[in-house]
N, C-alpha and C positions, 0 to 999 in steps of 0.2 A: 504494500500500500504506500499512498505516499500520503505526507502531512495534511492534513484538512485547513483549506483555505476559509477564514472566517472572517466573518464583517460583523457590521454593528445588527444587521438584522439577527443573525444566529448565531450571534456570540452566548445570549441565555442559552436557548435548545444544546451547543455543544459544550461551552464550560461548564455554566451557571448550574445545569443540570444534571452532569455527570457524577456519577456514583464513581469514586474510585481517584487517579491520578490525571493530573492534563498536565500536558507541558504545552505552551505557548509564546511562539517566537514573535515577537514584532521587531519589524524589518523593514529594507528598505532597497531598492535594485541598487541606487548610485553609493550605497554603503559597503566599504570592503571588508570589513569586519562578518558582516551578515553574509556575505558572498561567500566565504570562510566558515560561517555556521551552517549554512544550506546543504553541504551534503550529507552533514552528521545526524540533519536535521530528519534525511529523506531516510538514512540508515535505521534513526529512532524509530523511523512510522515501520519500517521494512520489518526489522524485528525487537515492537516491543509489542507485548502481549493484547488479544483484545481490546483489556476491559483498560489500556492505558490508551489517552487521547493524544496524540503531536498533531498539534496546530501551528498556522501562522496565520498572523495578521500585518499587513502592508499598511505601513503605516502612512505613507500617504497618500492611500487610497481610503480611509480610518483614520482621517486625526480625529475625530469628535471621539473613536474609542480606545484612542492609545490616551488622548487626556485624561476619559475617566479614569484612566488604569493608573496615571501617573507617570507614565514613559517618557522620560527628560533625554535619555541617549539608546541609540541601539546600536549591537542588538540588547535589547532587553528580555531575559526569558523569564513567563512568571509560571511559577508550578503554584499547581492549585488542587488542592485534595476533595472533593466532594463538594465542589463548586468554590471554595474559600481558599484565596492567598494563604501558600506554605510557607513559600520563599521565592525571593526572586534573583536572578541572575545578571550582572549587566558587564558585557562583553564576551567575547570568546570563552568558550567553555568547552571541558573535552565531553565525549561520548559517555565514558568512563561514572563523571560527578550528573550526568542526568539519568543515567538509568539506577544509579545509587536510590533514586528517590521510590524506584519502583519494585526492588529488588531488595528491599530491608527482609524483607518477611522469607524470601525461596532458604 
């Protein structure tokens, strides 16, 4: 699979709503950093278990919902456990510290 692209209409139905783990990248094309995240990003969707969500949100196709989030630089990643801010990430991050979040329990 690959990341599920979200916007401000179904940001509830797939964060807000999810039972379990989300990770969600806001990003940007002309951003190198994100450019950098994006294939780690495609790897999380590839193999991370069902019931975990990788998303992205373009942020400047979404600024009205990168504000509400508080996303001041990207990438910004926010993990969110059963709809609710766990933690957030801002910049480069490996493969390794995101699937940490979903992998405590195996």
């Amino acid at each position: 699979m690959e990341p599920i692209i979200i916007n401000h209409e179904t940001f509830a139905d797939h964060v807000e709503n999810h039972n379990g783990i989300a990770i969600v990248d806001f990003w940007a094309t002309w951003c190198a950093p994100c450019r950098m995240m994006s294939p780690i990003m495609d790897e999380l969707a590839k193999e991370a278990p069902d019931d975990v969500l990788i998303a992205k949100v373009n942020v400047d196709q979404e600024q009205q919902l990168a504000q509400e989030h508080r996303v001041m630089s990207i990438p910004t990643l926010i993990i969110y456990k059963d709809g609710k801010e766990l933690d957030r990430i801002v910049g480069v991050t490996s493969k390794d510290r995101l699937t940490s979040y979903y992998k405590k329990g195996e």
